[in-house]
C-alpha positions as CSV (number, residue, x, y, z in Angstrom):
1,X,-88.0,43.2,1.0
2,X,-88.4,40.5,-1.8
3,X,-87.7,41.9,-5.5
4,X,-88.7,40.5,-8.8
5,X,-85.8,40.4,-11.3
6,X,-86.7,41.8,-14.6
7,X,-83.2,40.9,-16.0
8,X,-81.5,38.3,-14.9
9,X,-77.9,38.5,-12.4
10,X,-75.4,37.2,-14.9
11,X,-74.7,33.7,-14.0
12,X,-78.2,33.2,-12.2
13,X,-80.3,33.3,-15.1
14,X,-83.3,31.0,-13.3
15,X,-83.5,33.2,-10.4
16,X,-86.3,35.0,-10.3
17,X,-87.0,36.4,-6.9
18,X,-84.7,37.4,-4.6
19,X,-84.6,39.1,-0.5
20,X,-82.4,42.2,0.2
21,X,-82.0,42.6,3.8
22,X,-80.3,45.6,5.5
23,X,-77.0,44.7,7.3
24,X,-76.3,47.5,8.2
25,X,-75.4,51.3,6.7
26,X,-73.4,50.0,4.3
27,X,-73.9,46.1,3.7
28,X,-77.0,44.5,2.5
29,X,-77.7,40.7,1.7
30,X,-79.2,39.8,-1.1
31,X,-80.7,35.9,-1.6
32,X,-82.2,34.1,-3.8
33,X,-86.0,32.8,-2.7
34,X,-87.1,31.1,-5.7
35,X,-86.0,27.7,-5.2
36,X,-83.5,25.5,-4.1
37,X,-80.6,26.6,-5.6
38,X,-79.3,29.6,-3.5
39,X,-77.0,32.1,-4.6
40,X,-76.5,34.8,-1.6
41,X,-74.0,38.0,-2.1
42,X,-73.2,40.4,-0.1
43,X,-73.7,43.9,-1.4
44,X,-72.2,47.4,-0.1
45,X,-73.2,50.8,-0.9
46,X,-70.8,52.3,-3.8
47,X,-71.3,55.7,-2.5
48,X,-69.8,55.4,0.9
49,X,-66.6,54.6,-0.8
50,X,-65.9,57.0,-3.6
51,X,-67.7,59.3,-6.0
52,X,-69.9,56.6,-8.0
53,X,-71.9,58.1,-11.0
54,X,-74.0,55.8,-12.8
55,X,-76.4,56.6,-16.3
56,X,-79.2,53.7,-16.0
57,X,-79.6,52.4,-19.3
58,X,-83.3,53.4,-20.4
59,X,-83.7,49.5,-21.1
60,X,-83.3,49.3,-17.6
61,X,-85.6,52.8,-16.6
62,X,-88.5,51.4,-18.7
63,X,-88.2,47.7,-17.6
64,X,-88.3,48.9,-13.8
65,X,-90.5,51.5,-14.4
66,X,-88.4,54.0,-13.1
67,X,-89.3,58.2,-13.4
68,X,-88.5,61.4,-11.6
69,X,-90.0,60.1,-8.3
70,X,-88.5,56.7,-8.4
71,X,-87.3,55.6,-5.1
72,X,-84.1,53.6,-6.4
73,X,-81.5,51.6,-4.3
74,X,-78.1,51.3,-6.1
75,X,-75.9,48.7,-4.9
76,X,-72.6,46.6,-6.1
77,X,-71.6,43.4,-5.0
78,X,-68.4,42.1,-2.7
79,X,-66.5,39.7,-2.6
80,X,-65.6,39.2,1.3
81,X,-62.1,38.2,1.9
82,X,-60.2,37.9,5.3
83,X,-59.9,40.5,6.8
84,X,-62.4,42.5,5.6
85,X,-60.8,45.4,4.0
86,X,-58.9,43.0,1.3
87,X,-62.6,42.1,0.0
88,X,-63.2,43.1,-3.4
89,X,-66.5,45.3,-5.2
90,X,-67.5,44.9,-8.8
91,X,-68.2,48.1,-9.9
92,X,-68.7,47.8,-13.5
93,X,-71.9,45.3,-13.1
94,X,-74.3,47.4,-10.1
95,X,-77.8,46.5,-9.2
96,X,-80.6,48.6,-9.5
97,X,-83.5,48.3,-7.0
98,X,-86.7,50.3,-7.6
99,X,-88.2,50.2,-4.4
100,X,-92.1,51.1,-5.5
101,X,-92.4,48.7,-7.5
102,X,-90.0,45.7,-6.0
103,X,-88.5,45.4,-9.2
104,X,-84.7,45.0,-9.5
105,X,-82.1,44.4,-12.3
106,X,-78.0,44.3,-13.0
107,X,-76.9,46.5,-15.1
108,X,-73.5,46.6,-17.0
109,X,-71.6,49.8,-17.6
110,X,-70.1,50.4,-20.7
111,X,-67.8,53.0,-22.5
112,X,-66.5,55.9,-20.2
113,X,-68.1,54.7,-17.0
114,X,-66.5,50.8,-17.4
115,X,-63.1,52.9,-17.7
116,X,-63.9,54.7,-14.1
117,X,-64.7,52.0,-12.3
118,X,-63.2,48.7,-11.8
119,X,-64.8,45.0,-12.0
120,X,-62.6,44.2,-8.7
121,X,-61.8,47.4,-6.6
122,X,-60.1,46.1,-3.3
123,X,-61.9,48.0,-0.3
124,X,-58.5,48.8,1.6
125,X,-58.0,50.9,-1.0
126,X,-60.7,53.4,-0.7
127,X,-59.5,53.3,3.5
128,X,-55.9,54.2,2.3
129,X,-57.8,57.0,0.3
130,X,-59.9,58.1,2.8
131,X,-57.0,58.1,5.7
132,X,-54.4,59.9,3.7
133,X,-57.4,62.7,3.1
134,X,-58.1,62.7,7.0
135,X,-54.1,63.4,7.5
């Protein structure tokens, strides 16, 4: 699906269109499509990994035109290290994808939520987490 960015991804202020493509359950690609230049990331689903809770800004709401009935993707990115589990997620800075519309837009938490969630959360550590409550 191609998106139209209504605020710009920090650091990628002349993108302007960009493809998110399904990896799979948890990991989507998201690339730039507007020119030359071609920032790509690699995105993961927050809430597969821990209890993520998010208040859009209404900035955000209104410029995406987001309601009730909004069909919204939420998404972080990651950086990929070798092996996998040592790559890191910026949860502080999430995308928001309305899916009706094709808009999309980054977001960056603030106050109490900045404090829960970190800017480079290491994935092993949610697998440690998540192994020691299987035990």
């Amino acid at each position: 699906m191609l998106f139209e960015l209504k605020l710009p991804l920090l650091g990628f202020e002349s993108v302007k269109q960009m493809k998110l493509t399904k990896i799979d359950d948890i990991f989507m690609q998201l690339e730039n499509v507007s020119d030359d230049s071609k920032p790509s990331f690699t995105l993961i689903n927050p809430f597969v990994l821990k209890p993520y809770e998010i208040e859009i800004p209404e900035s955000v709401q209104t410029l995406l035109e987001i309601n009730e009935n909004s069909n919204i993707l939420i998404f972080n990115i990651v950086v990929i290290q070798q092996p996998l589990e040592k790559s890191a997620v910026n949860f502080v800075a999430p995308l928001i994808f309305n899916t009706d519309n094709l808009t999309m837009a980054q977001t960056i938490l603030d106050g109490k939520a900045a404090h829960e969630h970190g800017m480079a959360e290491c994935i092993c550590d949610f697998m440690n987490k998540e192994e020691q409550e299987n035990k």
